[in-house]
C-alpha positions as CSV (number, residue, x, y, z in Angstrom):
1,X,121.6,165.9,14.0
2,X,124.3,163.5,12.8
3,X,124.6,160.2,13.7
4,X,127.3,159.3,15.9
5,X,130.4,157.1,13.9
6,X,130.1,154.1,16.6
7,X,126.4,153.3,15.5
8,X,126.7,153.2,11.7
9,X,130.2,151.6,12.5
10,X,130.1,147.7,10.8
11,X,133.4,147.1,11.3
12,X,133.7,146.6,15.3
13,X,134.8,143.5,17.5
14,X,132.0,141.2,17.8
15,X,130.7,140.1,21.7
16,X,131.7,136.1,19.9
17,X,135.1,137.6,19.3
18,X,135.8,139.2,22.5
19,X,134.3,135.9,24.6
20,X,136.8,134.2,22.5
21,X,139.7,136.6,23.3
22,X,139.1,136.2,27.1
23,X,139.1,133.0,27.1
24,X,142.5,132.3,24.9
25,X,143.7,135.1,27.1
26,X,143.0,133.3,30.2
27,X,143.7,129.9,29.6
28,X,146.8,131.1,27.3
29,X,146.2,127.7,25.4
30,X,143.8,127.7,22.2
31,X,143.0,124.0,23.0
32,X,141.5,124.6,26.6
33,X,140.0,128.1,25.8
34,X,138.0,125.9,23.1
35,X,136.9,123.0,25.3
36,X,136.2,125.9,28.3
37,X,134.0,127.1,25.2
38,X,132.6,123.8,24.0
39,X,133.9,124.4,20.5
40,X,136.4,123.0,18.2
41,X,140.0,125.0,17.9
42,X,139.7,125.7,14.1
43,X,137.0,128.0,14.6
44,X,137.9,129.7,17.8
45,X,141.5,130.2,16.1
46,X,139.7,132.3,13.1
47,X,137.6,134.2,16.1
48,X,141.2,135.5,17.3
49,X,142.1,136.3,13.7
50,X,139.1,137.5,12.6
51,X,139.2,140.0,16.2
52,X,143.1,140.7,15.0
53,X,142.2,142.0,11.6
54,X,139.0,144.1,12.8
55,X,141.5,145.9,15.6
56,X,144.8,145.9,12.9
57,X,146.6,144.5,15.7
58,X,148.2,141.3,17.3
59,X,147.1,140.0,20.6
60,X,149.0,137.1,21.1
61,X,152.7,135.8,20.6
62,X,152.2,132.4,19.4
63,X,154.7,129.5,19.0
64,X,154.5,125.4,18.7
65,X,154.8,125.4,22.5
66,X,153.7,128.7,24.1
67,X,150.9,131.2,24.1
68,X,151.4,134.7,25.6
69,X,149.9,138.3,25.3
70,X,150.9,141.0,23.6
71,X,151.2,144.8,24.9
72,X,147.8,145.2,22.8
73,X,146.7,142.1,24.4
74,X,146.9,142.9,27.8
75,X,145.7,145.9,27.3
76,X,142.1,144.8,25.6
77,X,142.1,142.2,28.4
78,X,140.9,144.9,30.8
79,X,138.8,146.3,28.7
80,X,136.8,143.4,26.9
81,X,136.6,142.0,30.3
82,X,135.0,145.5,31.6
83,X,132.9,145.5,28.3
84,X,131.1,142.0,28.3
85,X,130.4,142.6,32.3
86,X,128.4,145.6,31.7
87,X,126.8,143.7,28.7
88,X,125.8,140.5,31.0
89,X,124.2,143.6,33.8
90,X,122.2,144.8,31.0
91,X,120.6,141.7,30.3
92,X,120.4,140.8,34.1
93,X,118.4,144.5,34.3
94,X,116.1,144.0,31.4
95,X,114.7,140.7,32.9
96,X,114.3,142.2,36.3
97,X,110.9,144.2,35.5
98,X,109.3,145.8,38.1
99,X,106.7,143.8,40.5
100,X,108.3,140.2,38.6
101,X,110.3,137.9,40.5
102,X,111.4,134.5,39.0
103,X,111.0,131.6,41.0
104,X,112.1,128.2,40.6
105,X,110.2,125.2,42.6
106,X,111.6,122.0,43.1
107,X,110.5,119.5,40.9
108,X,110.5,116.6,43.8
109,X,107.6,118.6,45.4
110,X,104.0,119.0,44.7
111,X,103.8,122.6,45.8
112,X,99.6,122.0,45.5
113,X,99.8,120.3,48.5
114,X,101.6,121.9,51.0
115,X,99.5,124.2,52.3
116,X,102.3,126.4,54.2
117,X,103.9,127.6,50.9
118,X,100.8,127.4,48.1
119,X,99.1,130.3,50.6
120,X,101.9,132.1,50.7
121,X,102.7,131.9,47.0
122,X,99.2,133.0,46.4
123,X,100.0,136.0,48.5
124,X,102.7,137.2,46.1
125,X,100.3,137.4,43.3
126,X,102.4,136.3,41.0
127,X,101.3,133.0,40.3
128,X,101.6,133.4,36.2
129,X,105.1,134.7,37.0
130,X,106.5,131.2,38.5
131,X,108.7,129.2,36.6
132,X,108.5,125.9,37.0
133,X,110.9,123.8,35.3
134,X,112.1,120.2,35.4
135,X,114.5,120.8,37.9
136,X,116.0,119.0,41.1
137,X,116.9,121.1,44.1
138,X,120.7,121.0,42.7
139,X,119.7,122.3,39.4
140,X,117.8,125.1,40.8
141,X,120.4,126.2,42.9
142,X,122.7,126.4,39.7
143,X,120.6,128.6,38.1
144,X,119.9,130.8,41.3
145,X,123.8,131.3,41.5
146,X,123.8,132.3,37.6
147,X,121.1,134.4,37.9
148,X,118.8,132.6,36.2
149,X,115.7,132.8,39.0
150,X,115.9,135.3,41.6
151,X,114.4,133.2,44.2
152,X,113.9,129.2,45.1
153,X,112.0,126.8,46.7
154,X,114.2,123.7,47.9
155,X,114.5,120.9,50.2
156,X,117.4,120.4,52.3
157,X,119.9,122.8,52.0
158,X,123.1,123.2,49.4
159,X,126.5,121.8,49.9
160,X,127.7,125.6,49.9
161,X,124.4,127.5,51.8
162,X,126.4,129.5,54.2
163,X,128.6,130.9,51.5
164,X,126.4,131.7,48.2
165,X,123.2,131.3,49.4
166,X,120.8,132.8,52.2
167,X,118.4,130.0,53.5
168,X,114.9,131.1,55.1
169,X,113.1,127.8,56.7
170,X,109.7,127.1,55.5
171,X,108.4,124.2,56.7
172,X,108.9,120.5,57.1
173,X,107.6,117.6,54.8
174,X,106.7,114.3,56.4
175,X,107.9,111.1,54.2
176,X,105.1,108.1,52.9
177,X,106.5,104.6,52.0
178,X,104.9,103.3,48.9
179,X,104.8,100.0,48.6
180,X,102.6,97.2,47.5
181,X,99.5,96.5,48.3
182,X,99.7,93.2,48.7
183,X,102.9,93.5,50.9
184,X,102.0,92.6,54.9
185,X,103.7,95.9,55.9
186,X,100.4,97.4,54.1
187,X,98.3,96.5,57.0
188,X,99.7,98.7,59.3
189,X,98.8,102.1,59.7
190,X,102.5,103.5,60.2
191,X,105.2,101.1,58.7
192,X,108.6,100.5,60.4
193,X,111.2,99.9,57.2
194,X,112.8,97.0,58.7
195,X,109.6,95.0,57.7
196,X,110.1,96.3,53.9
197,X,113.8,94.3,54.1
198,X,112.6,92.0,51.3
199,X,111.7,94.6,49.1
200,X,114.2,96.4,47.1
201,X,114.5,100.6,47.8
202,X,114.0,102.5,44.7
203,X,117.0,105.4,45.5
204,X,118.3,108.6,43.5
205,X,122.1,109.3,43.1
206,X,123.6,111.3,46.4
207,X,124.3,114.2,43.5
208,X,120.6,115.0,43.2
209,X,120.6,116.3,47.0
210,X,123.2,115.4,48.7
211,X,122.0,116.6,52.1
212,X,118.8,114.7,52.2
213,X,120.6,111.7,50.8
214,X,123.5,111.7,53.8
215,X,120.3,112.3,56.1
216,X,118.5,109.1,54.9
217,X,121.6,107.1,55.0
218,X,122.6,107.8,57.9
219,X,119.1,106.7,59.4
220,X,119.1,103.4,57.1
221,X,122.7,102.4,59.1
222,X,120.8,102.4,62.1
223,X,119.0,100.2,60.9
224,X,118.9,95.8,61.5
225,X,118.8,95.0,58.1
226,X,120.2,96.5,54.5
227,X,118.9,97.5,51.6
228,X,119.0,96.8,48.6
229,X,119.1,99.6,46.1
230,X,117.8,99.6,42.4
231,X,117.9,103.0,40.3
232,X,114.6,105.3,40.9
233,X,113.5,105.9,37.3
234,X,113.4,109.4,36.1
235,X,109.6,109.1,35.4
236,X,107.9,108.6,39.1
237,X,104.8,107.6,37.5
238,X,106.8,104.3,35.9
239,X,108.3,103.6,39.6
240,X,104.8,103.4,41.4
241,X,103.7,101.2,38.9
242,X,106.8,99.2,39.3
243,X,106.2,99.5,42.6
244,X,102.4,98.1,42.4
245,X,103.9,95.5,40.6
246,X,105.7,94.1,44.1
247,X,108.9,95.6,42.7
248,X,110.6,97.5,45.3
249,X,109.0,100.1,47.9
250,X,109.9,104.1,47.8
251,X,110.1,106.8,50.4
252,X,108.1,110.1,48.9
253,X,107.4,113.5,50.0
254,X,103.4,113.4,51.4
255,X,102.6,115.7,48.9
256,X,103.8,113.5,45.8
257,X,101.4,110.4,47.2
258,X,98.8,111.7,44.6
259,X,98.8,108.7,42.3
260,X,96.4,106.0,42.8
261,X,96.9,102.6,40.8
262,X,95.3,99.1,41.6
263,X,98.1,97.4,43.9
264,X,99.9,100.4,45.1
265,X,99.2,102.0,48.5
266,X,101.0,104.5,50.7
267,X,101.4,104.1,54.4
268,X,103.0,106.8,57.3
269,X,106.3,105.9,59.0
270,X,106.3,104.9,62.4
271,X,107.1,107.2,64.6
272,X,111.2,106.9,65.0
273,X,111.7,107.0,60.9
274,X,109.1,110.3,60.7
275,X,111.2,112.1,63.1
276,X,114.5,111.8,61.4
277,X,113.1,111.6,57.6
278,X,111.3,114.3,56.7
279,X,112.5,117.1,53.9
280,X,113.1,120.4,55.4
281,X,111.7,123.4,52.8
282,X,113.7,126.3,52.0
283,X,113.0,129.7,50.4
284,X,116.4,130.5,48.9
285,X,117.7,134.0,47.2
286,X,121.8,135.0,47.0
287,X,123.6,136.0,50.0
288,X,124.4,139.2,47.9
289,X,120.8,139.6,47.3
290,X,119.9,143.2,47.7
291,X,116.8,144.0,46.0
292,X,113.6,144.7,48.5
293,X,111.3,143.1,46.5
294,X,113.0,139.7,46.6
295,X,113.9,139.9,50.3
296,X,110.6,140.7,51.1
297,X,109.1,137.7,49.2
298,X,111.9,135.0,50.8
299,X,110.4,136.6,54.3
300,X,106.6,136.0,53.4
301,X,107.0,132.3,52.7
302,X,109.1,131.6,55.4
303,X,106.2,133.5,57.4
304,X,104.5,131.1,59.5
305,X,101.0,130.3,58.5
306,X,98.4,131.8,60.0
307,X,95.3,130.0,61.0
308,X,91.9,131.0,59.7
């Protein structure tokens, strides 16, 4: 049987060449295509030549001030376009293996202690399958919308959940002030944060989670006295032993008040912060999800836990 011509073919547009192309073609300035690219214009101008010479044809009309497609140009528009689609589903089907899911976890959460979603996890049997990244809730929800991870564990929902995303609750974390031991707030048993005014608030940027941010603040402006604020490191471990230090106090999720250190303690709120700061936990997929197997793990973790 002979070989078909297109796969002993060498000379054929490159996937480099035709991203290039679309981008030139869209922008319809070399300058921005190559910063939309994150690459200098020397190189993505040879792309466009190199794609000009392989096809024997010209794509663009080019002069000191304009950029604009040819007939030829146009025309491969449609089809490049249609070509590297079908080349991004092919990689998005090879990863999707049967029975494998990708899940992302929130890296603000210790997922070993909250009970409601470990069970459930363990239910899915795929606990070699779970990626766990480095991420913030903002970061996984990037990657959930590029098809990175087909499903996500978050607190507080996105900026944009009722349009991209489909929210299931899971359940609700309760907040722990860490502060110093030696702090008289420590002696209580729930802490009201108007005692911790003398203490500096170790705080993330509203970017990280914006929701949960707006919901804090807007419980801290009910408050009799103000904070003041001073950058949470990225390395929680170095904040807590800040923080045993007498350096500041922090509000953490219950299940990140893991780390014991001479001079650091953790206390409850009282009873008016705990109601209105708590992270709410999400199981997150597309809202154009359609596969079965991911809707049916988003609807086991948002399952409420049975008693045994």
């Amino acid at each position: 049987m002979s070989m078909p011509a297109h796969l002993i073919n060498t000379h054929l547009p490159s996937i480099k060449q035709l991203q290039c192309f679309l981008a030139v073609a869209h922008e319809l300035n070399f300058r921005r295509a190559a910063e939309r690219l994150r690459m200098t214009q020397p190189p993505l101008t040879r792309q466009i030549q190199c794609l000009e010479a392989v096809l024997e044809q010209q794509l663009f009309h080019r002069t000191t001030h304009d950029v604009s497609l040819t007939d030829a140009g146009r025309n491969l528009m449609v089809k490049a376009d249609a070509i590297l689609r079908q080349l991004s589903e092919l990689k998005t089907e090879a990863a999707m293996t049967p029975g494998r899911l990708r899940i992302g976890l929130t890296r603000t959460l210790n997922f070993d202690f909250i009970e409601a979603v470990r069970a459930q996890l363990s239910q899915l049997k795929i606990e070699d399958e779970i990626e766990t990244p480095d991420l913030s809730s903002a970061q996984l929800l990037q990657c959930l919308a590029k098809n990175r991870l087909d499903l996500i564990i978050t607190g507080e929902k996105g900026p944009d959940a009722d349009q991209s995303a489909n929210y299931g609750w899971i359940c609700r974390e309760p907040l722990r002030v860490a502060l110093p031991a030696l702090h008289p707030a420590s002696l209580q048993s729930q802490v009201a944060l108007d005692d911790l005014a003398d203490l500096p608030l170790f705080w993330f940027p509203r970017s990280a989670n914006p929701l949960f941010y707006d919901k804090c603040e807007r419980y801290f402006s009910q408050l009799r006295v103000t904070f003041k604020r001073v950058k949470e490191p990225d390395d929680s471990l170095v904040m807590l032993s800040h923080i045993a230090r007498g350096k500041g106090f922090a509000l953490l999720p219950q299940s990140k008040c893991t780390f014991n250190q001479q001079g650091l303690c953790y206390r409850e709120l009282n009873d008016s912060a705990a109601q209105q700061l708590n992270i709410d936990l999400y199981a997150v997929i597309r809202a154009d999800e359609t596969r079965q197997a991911v809707r049916d793990a988003q609807a086991l973790l948002c399952r409420p836990l049975q008693p045994e």
